[in-house]
DRENZADO-80074 format. One line per 2 residues: number of its first residue (from 0); their letters; for each residue y, z, x of N, C-alpha, C, O. Coordinates in nm, 2 decimals. Each point is the difference from the previous one (the first is absolute). Layout:
<recs>
NUM> a> Y,Z,X,Y,Z,X,Y,Z,X,Y,Z,X | ...
</recs>
This chain:
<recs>
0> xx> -5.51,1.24,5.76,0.05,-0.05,-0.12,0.15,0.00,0.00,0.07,-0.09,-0.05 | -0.02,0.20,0.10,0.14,0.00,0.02,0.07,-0.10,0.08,0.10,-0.05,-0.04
2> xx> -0.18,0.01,0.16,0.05,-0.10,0.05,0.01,-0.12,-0.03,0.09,-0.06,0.06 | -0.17,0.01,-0.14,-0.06,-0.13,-0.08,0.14,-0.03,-0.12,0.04,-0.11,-0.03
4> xx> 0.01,0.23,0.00,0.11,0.01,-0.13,0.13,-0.01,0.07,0.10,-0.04,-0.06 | -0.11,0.09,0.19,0.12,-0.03,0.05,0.03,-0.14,0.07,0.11,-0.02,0.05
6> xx> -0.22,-0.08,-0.05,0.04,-0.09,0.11,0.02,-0.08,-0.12,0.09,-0.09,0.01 | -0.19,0.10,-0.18,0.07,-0.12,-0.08,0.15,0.06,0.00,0.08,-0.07,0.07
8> xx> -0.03,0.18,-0.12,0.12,0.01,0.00,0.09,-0.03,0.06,0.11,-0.03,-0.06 | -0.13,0.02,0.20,0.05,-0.05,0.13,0.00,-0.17,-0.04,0.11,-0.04,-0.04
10> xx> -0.19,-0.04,0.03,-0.03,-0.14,0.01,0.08,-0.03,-0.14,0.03,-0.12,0.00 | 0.01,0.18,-0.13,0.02,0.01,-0.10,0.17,0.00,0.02,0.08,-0.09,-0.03
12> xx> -0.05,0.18,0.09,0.15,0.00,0.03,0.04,-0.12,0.10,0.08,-0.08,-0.04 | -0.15,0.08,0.14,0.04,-0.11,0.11,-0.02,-0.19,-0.08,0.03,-0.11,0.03
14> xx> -0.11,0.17,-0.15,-0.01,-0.17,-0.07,0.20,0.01,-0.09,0.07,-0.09,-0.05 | -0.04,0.23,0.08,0.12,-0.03,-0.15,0.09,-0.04,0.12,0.04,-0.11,0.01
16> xx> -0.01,0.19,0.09,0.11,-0.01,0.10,-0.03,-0.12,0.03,0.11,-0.05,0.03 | -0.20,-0.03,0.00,-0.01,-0.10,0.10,0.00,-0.11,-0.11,0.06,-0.10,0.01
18> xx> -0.12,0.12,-0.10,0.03,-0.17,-0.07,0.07,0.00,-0.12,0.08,-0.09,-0.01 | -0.09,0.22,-0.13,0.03,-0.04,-0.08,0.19,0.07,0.03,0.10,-0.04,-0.06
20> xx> -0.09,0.13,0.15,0.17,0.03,-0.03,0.06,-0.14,0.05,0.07,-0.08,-0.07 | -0.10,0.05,0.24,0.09,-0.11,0.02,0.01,-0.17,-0.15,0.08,-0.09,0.00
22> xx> -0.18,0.10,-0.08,0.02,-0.10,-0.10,0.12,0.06,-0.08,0.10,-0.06,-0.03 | -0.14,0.22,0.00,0.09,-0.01,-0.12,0.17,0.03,0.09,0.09,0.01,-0.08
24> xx> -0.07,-0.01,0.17,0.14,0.04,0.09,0.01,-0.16,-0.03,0.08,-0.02,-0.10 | -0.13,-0.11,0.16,0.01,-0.11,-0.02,0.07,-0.06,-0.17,0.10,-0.06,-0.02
26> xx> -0.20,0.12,-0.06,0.05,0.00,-0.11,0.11,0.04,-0.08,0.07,-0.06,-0.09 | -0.06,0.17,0.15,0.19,0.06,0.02,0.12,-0.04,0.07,0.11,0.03,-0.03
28> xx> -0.16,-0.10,0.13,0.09,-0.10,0.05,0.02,-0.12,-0.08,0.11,-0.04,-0.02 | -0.19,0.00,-0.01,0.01,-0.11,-0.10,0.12,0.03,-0.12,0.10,-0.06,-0.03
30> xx> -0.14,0.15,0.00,0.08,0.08,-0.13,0.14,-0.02,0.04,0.10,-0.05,-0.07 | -0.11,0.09,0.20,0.16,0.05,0.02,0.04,-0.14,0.00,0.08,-0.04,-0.09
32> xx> -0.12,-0.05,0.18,0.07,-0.14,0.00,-0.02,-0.07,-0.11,0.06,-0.11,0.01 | -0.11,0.12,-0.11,0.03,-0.05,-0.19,0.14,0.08,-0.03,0.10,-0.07,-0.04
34> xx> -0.09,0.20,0.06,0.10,0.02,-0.04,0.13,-0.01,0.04,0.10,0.02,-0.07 | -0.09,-0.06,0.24,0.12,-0.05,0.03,0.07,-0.12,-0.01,0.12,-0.03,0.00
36> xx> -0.25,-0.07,-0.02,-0.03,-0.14,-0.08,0.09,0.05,-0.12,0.10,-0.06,0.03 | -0.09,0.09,-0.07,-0.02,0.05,-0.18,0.16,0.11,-0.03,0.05,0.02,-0.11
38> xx> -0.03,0.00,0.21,0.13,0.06,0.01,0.09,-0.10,0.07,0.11,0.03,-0.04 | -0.10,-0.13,0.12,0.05,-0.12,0.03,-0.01,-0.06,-0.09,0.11,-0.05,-0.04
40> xx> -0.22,0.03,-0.04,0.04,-0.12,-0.12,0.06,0.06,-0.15,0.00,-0.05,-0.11 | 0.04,0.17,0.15,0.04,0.09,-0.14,0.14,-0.02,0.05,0.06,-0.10,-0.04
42> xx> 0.01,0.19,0.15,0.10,-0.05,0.06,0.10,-0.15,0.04,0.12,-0.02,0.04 | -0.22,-0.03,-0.06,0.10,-0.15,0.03,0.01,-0.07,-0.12,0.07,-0.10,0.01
44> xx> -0.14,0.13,-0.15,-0.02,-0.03,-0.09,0.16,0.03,-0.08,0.09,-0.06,-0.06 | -0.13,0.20,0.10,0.09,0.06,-0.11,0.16,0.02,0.06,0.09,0.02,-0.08
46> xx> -0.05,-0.04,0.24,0.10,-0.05,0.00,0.05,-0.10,-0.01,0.12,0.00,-0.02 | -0.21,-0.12,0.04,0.06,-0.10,-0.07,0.07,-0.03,-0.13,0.10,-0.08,-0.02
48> xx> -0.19,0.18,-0.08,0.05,-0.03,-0.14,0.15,0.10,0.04,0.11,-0.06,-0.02 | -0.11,0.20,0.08,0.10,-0.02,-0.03,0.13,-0.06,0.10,0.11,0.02,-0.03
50> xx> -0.14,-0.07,0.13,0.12,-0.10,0.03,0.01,-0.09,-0.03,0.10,-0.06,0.04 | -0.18,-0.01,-0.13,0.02,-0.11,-0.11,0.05,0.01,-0.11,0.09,-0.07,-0.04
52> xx> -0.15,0.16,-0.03,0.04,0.04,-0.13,-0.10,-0.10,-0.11,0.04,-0.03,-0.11 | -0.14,0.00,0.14,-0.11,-0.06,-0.04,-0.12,0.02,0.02,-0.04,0.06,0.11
54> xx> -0.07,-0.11,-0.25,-0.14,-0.01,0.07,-0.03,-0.11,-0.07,0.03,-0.02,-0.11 | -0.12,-0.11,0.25,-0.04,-0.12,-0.08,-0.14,0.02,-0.01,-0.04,0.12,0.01
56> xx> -0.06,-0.23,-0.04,-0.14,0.02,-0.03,-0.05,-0.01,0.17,-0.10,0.07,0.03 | 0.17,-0.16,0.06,-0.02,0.00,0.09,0.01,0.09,0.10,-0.09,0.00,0.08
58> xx> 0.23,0.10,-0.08,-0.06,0.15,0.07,-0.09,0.09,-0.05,-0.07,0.08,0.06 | 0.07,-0.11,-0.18,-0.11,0.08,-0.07,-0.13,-0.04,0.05,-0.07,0.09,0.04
60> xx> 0.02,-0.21,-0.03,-0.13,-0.04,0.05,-0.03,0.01,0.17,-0.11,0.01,0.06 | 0.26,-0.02,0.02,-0.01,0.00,0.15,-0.05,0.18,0.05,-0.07,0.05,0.10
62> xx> 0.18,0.04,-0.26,-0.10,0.17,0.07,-0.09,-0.03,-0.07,-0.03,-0.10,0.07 | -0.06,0.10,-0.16,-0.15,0.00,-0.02,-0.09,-0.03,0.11,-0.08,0.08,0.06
64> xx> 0.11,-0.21,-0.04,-0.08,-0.08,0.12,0.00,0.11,0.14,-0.10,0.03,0.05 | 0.23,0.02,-0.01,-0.03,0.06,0.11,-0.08,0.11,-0.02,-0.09,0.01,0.09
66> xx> 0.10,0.10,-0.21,-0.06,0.12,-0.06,-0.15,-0.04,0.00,-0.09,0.09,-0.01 | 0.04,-0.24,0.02,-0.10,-0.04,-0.03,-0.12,0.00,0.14,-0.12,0.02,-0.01
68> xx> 0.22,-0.05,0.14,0.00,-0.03,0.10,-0.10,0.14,0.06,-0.09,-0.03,0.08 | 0.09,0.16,-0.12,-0.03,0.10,0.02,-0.16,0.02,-0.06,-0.07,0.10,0.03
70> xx> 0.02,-0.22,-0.11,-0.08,0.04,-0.03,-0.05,0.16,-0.12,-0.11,0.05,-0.01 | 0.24,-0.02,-0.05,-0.03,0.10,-0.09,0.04,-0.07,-0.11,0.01,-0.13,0.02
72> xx> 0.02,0.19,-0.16,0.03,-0.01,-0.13,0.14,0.08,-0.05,0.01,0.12,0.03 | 0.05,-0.16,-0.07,0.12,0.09,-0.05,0.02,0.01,-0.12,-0.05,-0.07,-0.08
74> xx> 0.13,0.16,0.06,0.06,0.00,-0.10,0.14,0.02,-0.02,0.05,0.11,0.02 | 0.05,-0.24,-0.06,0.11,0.03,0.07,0.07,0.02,-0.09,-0.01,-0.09,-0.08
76> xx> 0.11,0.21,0.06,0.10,0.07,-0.14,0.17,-0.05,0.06,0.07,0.04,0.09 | -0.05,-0.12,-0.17,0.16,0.00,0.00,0.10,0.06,-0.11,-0.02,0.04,-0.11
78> xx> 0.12,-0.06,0.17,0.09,0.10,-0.12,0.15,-0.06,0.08,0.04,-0.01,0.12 | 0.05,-0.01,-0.29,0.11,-0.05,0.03,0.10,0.06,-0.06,0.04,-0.05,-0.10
80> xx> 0.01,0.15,0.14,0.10,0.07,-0.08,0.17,-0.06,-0.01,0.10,0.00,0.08 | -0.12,-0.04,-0.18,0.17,-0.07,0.00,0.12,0.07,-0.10,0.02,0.04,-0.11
82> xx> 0.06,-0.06,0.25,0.11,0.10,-0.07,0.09,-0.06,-0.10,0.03,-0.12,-0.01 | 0.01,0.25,-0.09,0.01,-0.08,-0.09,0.17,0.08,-0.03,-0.02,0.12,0.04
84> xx> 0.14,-0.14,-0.08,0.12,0.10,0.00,0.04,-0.04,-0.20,0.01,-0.11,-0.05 | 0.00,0.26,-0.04,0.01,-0.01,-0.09,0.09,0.08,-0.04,0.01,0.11,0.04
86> xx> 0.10,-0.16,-0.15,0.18,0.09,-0.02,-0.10,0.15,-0.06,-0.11,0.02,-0.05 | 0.23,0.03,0.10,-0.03,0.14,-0.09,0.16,-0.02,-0.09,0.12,-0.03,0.02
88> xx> -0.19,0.07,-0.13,0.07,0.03,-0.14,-0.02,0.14,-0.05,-0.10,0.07,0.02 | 0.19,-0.03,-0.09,0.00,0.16,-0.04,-0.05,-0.03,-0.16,-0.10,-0.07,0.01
90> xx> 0.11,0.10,-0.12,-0.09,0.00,-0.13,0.12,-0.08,-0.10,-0.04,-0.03,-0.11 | 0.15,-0.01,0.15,0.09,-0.01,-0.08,0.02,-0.21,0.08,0.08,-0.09,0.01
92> xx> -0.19,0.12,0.02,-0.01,-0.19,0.08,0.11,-0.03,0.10,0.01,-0.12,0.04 | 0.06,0.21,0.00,0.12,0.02,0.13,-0.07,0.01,0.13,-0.07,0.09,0.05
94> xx> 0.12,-0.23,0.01,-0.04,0.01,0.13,0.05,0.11,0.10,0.12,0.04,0.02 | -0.24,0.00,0.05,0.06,0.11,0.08,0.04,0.00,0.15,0.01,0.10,0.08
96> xx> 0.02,-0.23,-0.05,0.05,-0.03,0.12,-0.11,0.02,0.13,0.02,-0.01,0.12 | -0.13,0.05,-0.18,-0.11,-0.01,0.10,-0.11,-0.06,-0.04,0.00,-0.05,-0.12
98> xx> -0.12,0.03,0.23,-0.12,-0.09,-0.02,-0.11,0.08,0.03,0.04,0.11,0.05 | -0.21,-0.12,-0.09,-0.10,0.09,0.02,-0.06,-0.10,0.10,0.03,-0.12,-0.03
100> xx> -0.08,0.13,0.11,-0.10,-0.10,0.09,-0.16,0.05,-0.06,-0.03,0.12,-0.01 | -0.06,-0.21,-0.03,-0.08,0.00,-0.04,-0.12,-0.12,0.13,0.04,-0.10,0.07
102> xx> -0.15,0.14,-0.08,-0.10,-0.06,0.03,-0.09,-0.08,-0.10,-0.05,0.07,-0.10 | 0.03,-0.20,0.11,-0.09,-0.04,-0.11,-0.10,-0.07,0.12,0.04,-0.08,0.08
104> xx> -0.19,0.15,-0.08,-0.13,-0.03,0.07,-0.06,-0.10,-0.04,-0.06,-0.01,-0.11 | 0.05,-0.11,0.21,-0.10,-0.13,-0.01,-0.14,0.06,0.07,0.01,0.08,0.09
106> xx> -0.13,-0.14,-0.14,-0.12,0.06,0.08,-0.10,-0.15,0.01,0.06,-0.10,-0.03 | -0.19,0.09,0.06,-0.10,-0.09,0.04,0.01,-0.11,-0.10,0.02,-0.11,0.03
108> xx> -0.04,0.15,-0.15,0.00,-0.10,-0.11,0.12,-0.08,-0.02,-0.01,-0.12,0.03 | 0.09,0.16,-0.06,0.17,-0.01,0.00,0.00,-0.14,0.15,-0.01,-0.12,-0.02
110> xx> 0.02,0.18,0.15,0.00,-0.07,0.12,-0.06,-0.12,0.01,0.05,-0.11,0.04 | -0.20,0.12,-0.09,-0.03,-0.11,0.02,-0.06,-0.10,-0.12,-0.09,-0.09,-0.01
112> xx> 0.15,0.15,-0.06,0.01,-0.08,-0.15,0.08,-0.14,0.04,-0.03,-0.12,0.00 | 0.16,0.20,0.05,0.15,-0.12,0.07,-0.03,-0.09,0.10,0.04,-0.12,0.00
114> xx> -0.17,0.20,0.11,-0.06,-0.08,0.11,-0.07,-0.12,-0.02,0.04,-0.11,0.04 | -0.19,0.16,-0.14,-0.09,-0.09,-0.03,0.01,-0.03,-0.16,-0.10,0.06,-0.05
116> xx> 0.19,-0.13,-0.05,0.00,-0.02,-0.11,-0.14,-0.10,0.00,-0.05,-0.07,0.08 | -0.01,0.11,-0.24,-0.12,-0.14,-0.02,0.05,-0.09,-0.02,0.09,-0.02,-0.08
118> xx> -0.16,-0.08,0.15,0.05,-0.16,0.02,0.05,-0.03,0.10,-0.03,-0.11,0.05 | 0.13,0.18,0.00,0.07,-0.08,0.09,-0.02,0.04,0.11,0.02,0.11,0.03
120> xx> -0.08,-0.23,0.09,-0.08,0.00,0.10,0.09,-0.03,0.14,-0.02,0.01,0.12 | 0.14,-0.04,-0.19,0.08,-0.04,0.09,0.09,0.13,0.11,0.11,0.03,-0.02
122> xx> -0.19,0.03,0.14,0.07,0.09,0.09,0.16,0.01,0.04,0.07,0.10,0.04 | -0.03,-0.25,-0.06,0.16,0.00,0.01,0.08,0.00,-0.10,0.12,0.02,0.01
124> xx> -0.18,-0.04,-0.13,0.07,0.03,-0.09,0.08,0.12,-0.04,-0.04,0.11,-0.02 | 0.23,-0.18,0.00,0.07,0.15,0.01,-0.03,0.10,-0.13,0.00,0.12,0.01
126> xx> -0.03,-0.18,-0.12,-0.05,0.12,-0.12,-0.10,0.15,0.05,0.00,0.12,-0.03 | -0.10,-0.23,0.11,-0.04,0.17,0.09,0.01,0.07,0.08,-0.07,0.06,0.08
128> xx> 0.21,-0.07,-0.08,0.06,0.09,0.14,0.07,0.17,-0.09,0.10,0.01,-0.07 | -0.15,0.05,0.10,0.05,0.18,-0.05,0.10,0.05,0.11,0.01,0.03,0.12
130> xx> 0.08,-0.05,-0.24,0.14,0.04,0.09,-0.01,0.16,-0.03,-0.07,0.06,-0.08 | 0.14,0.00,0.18,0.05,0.13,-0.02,0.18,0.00,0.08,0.06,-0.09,0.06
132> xx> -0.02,0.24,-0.12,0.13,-0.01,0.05,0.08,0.11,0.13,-0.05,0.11,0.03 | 0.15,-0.16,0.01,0.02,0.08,0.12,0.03,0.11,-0.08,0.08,-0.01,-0.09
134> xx> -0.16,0.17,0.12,0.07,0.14,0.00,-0.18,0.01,-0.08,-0.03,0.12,-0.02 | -0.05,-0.20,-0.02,-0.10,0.04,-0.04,-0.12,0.04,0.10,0.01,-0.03,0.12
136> xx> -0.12,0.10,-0.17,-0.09,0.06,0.08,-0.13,-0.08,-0.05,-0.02,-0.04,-0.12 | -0.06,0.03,0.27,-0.13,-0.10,0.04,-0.10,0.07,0.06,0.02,0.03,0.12
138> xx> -0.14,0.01,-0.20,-0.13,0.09,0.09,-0.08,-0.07,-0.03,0.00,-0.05,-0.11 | -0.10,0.03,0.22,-0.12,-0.01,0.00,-0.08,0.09,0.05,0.04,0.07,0.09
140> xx> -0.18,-0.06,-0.14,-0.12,0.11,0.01,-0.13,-0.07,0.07,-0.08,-0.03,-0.09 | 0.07,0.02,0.13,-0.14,-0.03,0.03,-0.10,0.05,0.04,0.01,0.10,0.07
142> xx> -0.15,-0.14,-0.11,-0.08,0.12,0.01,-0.13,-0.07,0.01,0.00,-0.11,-0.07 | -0.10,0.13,0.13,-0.14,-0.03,0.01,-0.06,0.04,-0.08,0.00,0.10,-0.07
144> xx> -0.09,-0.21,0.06,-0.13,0.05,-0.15,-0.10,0.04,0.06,-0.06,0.09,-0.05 | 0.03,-0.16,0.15,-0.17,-0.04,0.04,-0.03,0.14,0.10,0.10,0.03,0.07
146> xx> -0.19,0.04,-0.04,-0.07,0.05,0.01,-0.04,-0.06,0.18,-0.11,-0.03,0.04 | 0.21,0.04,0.02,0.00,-0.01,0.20,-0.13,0.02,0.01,-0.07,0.07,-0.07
148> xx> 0.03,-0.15,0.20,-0.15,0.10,0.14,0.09,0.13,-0.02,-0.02,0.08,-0.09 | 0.09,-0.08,0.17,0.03,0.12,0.06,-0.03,0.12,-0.12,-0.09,0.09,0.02
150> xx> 0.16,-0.10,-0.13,0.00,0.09,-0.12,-0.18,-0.01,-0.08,-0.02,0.08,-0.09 | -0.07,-0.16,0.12,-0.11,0.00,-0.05,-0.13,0.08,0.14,-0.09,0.08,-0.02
152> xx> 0.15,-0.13,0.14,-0.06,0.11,0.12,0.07,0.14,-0.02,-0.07,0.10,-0.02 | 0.20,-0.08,0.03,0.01,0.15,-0.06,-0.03,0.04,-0.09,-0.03,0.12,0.01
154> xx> 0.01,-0.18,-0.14,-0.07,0.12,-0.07,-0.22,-0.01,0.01,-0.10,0.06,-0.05 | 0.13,-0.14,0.14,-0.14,0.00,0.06,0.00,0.16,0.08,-0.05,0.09,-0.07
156> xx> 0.08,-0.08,0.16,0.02,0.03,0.09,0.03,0.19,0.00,-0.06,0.09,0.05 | 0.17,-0.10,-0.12,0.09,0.16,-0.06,-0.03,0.01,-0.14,0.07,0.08,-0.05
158> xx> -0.17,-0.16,-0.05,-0.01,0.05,-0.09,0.04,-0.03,-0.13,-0.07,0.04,-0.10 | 0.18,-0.10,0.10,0.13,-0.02,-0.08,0.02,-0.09,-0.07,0.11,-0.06,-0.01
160> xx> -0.24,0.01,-0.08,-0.03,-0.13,-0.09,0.10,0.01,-0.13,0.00,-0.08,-0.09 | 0.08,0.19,0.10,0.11,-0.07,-0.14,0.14,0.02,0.05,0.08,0.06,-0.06
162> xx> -0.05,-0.11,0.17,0.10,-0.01,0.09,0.05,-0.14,-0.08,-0.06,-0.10,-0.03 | 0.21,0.13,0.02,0.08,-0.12,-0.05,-0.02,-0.14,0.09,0.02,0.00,0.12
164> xx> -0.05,-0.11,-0.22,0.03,-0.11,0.08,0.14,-0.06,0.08,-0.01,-0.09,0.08 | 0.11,0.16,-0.10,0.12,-0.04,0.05,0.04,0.02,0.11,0.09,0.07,-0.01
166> xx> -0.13,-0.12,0.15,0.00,0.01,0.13,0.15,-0.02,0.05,0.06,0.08,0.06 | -0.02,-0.20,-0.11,0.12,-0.02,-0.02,0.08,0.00,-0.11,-0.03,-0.03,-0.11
168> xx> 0.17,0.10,0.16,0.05,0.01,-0.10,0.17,0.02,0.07,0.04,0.08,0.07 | 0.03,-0.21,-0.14,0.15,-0.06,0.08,0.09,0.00,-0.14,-0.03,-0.07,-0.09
170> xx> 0.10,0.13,0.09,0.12,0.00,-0.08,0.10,-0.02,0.09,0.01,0.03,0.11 | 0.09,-0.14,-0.22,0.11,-0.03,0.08,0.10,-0.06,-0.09,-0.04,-0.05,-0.11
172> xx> 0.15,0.05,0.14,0.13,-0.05,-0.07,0.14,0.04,-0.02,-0.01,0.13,0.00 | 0.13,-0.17,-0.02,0.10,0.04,0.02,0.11,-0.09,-0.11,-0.05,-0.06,-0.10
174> xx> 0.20,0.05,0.11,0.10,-0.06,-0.07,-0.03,-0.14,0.04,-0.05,-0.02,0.11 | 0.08,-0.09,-0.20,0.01,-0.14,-0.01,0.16,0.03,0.10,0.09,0.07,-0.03
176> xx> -0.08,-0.16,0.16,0.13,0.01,0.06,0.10,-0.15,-0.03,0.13,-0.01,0.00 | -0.22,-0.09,-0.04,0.00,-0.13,-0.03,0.05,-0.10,-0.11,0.03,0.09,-0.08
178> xx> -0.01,-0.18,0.02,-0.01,-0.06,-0.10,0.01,-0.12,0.02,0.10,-0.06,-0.04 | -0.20,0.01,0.13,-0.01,-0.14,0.10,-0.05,-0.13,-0.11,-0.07,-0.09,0.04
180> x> 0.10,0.08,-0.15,-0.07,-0.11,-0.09,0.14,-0.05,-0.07,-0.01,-0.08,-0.09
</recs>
């Protein structure tokens, strides 16, 4: 009887090593090349805006499309911090010969409010082009929704059925160096 328990055991392990790990390693590879997909198209995205010092509807739709190319779902967070320089005055309305640098934050709604206005269908049209200015700051986030192989065999596998969907996850951005418009 002992022996009988040990050979399913045996045949039981040699089914995980031999068919189901090499899928999910496959599936992890996959992962990794979505995300370098996905870090190239975060990367080239986001310097462009800022060596341009713009975003049209058309870069905007050329990263999607690539982000798309991967076959996942995103979710992609932008943020536009623009600097803003304001007098400092003392209480008696006397200027005090200095300035405060302030940030004023653009985010998704804001961005592509300017991008995709209702009605107008026209991609070259200059009204939807979102300017930003040299000395301001450009992030993008990007992040996966969907629920990978790879992340649906691991928690097959190890257990781990409320493991976050976010396989990927690429932050990126820096100063606008540009004002190419």
């Amino acid at each position: 009887m002992s022996n009988a328990i040990m050979k399913i055991f045996a045949a039981l392990l040699a089914l995980l090593l031999m068919g189901i790990w090499p899928i999910y390693t496959a599936y992890s590879s996959q992962d990794n090349s979505s995300q370098i997909v996905a870090l190239n198209a975060v990367t080239r995205f986001v310097d462009s805006v800022r060596d341009k010092g713009y975003i049209t509807p058309t870069m905007m739709q050329q990263f999607k499309d690539q982000l798309f190319l991967t076959g996942n779902t995103y979710d992609i967070q932008m943020e536009h911090q623009h600097k803003r320089y304001d007098p400092v005055y003392d209480d008696d309305a006397n200027f005090k010969n200095t300035y405060q640098v302030h940030y004023e934050g653009y985010y998704n709604s804001q961005i592509e409010a300017k991008l995709f206005p209702a009605g107008n269908d026209n991609p070259d049209d200059p009204v939807r082009v979102y300017k930003l200015s040299q000395g301001d700051f450009f992030s993008v986030t990007v992040k996966n929704t969907n629920r990978t192989m790879a992340t649906l065999m691991g928690d097959m596998l190890f257990g781990g059925g409320n493991a976050p969907n976010e396989k990927i996850v690429i932050p990126y951005g820096g100063m606008i160096l540009n004002e190419d418009y």
